[in-house]
One Martini backbone bead per residue (centre of mass of N, CA, C, O) as a GRO file, in nm:
protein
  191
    1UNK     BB    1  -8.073  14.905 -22.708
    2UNK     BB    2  -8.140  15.248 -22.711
    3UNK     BB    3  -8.177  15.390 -22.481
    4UNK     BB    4  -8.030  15.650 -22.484
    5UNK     BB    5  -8.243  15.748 -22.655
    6UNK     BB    6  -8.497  15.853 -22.820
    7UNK     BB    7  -8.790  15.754 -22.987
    8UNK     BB    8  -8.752  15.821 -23.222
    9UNK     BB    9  -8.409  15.681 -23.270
   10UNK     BB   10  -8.501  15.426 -23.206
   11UNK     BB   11  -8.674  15.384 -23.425
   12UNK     BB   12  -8.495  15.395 -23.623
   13UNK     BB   13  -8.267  15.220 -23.583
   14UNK     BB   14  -8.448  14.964 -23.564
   15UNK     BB   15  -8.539  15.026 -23.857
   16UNK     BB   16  -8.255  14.958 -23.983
   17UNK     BB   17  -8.242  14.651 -23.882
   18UNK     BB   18  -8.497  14.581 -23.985
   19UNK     BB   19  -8.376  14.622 -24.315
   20UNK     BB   20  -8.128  14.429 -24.283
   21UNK     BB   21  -8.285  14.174 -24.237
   22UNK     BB   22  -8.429  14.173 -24.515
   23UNK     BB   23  -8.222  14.155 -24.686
   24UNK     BB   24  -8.098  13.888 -24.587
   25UNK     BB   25  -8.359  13.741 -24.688
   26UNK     BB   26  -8.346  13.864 -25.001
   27UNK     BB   27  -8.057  13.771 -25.037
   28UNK     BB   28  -8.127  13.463 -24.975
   29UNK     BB   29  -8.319  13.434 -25.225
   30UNK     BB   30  -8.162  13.519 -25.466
   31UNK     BB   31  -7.915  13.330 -25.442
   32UNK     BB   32  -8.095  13.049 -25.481
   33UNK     BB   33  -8.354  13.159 -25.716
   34UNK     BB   34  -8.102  13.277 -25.925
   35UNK     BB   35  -7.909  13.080 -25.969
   36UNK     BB   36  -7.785  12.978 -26.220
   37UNK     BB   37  -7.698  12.699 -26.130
   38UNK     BB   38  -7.958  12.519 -25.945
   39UNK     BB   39  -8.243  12.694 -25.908
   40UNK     BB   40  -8.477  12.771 -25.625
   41UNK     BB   41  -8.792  12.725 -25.668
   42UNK     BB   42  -9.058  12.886 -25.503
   43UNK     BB   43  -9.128  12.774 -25.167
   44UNK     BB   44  -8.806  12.662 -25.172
   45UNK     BB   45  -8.721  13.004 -25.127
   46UNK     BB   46  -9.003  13.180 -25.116
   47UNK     BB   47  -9.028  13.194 -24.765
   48UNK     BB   48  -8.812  13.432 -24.771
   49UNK     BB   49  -9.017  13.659 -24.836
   50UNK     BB   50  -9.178  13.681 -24.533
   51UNK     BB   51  -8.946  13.801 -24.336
   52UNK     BB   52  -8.881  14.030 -24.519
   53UNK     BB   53  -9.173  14.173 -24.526
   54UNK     BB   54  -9.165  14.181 -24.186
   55UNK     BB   55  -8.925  14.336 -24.167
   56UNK     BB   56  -8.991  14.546 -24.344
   57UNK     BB   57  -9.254  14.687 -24.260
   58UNK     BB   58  -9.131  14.746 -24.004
   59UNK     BB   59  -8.975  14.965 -24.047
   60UNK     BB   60  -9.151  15.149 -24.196
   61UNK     BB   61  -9.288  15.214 -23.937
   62UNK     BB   62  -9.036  15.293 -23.740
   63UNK     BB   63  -8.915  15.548 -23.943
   64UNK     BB   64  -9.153  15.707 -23.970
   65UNK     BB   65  -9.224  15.735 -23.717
   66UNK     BB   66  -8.950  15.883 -23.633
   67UNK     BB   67  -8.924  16.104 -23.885
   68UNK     BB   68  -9.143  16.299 -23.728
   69UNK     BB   69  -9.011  16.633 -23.777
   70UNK     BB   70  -9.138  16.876 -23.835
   71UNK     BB   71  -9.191  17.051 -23.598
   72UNK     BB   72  -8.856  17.030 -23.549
   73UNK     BB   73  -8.655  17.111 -23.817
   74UNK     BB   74  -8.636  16.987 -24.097
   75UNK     BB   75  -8.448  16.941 -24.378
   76UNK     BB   76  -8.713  16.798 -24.529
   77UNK     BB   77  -9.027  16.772 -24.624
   78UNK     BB   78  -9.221  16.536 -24.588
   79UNK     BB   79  -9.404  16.602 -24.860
   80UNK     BB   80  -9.175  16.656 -25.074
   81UNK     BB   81  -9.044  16.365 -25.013
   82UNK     BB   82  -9.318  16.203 -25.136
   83UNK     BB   83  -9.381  16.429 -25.388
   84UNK     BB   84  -9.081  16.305 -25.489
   85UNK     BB   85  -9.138  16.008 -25.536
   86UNK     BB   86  -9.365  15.981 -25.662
   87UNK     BB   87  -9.254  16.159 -25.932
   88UNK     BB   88  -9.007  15.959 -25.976
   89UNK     BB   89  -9.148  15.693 -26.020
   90UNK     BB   90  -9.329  15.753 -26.263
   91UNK     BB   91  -9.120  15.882 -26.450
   92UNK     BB   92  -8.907  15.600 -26.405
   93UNK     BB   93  -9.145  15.409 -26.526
   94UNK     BB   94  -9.187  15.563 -26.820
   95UNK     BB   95  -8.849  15.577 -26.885
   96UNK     BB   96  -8.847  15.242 -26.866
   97UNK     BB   97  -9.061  15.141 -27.057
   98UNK     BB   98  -9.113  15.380 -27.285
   99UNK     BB   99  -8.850  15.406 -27.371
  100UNK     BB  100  -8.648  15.122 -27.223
  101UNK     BB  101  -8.817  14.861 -27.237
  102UNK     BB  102  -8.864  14.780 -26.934
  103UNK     BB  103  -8.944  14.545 -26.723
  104UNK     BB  104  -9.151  14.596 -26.500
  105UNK     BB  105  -9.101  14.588 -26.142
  106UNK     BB  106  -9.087  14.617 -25.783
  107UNK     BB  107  -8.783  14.736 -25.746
  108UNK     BB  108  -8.868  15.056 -25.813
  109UNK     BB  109  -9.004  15.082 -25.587
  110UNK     BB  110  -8.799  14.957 -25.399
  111UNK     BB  111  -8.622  15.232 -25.431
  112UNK     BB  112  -8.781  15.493 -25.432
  113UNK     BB  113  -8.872  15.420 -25.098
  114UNK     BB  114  -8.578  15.379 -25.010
  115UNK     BB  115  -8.520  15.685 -25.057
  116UNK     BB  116  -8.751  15.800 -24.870
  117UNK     BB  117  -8.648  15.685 -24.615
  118UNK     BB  118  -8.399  15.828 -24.601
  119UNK     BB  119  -8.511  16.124 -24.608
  120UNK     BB  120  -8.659  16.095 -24.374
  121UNK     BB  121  -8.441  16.001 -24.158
  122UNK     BB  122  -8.236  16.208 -24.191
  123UNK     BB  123  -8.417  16.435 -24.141
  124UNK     BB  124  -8.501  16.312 -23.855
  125UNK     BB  125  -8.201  16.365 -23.730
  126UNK     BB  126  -8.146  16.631 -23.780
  127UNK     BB  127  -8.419  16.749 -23.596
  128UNK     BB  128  -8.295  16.576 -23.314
  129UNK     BB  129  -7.962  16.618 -23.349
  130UNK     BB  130  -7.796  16.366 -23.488
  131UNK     BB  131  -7.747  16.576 -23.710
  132UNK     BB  132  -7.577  16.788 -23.915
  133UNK     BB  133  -7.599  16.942 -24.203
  134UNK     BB  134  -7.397  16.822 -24.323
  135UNK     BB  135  -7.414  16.500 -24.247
  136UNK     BB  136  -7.667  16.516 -24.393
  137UNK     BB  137  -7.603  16.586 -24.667
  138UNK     BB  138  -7.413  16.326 -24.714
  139UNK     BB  139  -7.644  16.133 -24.661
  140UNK     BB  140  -7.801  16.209 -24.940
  141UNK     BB  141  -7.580  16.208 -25.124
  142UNK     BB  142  -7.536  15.866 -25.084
  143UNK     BB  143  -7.800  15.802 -25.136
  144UNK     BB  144  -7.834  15.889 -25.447
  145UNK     BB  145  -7.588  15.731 -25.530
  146UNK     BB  146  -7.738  15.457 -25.471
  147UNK     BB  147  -7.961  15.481 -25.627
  148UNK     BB  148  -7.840  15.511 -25.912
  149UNK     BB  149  -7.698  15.235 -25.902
  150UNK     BB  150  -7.978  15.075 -25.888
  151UNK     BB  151  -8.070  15.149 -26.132
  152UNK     BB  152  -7.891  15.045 -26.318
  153UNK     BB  153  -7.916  14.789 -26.236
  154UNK     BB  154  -8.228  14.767 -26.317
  155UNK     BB  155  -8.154  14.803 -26.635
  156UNK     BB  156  -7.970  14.602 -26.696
  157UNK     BB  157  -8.029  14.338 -26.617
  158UNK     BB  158  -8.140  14.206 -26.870
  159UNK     BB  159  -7.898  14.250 -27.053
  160UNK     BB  160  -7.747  13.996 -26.874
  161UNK     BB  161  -7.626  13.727 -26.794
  162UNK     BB  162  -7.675  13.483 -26.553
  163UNK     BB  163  -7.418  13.606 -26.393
  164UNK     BB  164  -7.436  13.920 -26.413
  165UNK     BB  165  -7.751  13.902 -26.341
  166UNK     BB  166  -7.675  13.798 -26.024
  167UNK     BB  167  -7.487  14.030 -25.938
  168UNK     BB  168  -7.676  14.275 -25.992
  169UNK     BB  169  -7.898  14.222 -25.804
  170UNK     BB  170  -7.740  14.211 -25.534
  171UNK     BB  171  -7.635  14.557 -25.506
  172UNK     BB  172  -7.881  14.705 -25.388
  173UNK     BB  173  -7.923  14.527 -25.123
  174UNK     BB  174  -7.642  14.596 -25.009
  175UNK     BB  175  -7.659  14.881 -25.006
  176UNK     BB  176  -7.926  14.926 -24.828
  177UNK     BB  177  -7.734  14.788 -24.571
  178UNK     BB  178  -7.523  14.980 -24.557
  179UNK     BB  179  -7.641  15.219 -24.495
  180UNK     BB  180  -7.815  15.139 -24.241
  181UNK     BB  181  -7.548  15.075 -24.071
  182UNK     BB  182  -7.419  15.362 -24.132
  183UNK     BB  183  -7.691  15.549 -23.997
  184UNK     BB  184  -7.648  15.382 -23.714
  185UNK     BB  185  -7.337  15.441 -23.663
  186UNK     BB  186  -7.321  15.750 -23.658
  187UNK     BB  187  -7.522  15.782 -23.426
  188UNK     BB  188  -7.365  15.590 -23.216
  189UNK     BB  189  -7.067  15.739 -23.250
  190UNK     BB  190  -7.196  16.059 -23.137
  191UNK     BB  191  -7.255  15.982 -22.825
   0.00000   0.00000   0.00000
């Protein structure tokens, strides 16, 4: 699909496809098993979370393995990008249960992790040149404004009626499926 580019480019984007495919599957077990009205519970919605997860790892190996490129001057390092995600989720965890009493859920873990995970594929975009300086940096902020959103509906979801409280689940998953959409798009609208 993406001949034109070296293996590691190619990685990425594959896996940022495959990260689409992953929200569109947890995007439509949110619609039918959290639906205010008529909700589909168990197995009758929850198996639309198996290809999620199949999909969700993929990616996250085709990314990882994709934007290894310290050795090729990355704009941040893989080492600081993991134990800055670490240091986030540890903060975010304990800033969110013991001083804002939010019940943990794994949701905080992948938000953290998608921040993580784009953080690593922007550095190696651009270590590979396929991102300026500058595009990177906006792709960077672009992503924190994203991360900052997401936590917010994290923080919120509770306190929300429930319908209020279903269109708030969708928007972090929106919100990352638009991302890696973009930052497909640009590298392929650059070629």
């Amino acid at each position: 699909m993406f001949s034109q580019y070296n293996l590691q480019t190619r990685q990425m984007l594959t896996g940022n496809l495959l990260l689409v495919a992953c929200c569109v599957f947890y995007l439509a077990w949110w619609l039918i098993a959290f639906k205010p009205e008529g909700a589909i519970r168990g197995m009758k919605s929850g198996w639309l979370l198996i290809p999620a997860l199949l999909f969700g790892g993929a990616a996250i190996v085709e990314i990882v393995q994709g934007s290894d490129a310290d050795g090729q001057g990355g704009l941040l390092s893989r080492t600081a990008i993991v134990m800055g995600g670490i240091i986030a989720y540890v903060v975010l965890l304990a800033a969110s249960s013991l001083i804002l009493r939010r019940q943990v859920t794994t949701e905080l873990l992948l938000i953290v992790g998608w921040t993580v995970l784009m953080f690593l594929e922007i550095s190696g975009l651009f270590a590979l040149g396929q991102y300026s300086r500058g595009m990177a940096i906006a792709f960077l902020a672009i992503t924190v404004i994203a991360a900052i959103v997401s936590l917010i509906c994290y923080l919120l979801y509770y306190n929300l009626d429930s319908v209020k409280g279903y269109i708030d689940g969708m928007i972090p998953l929106l919100l990352v499926a638009v991302m890696m959409i973009a930052v497909t798009v640009s590298v392929v609208r650059a070629k």
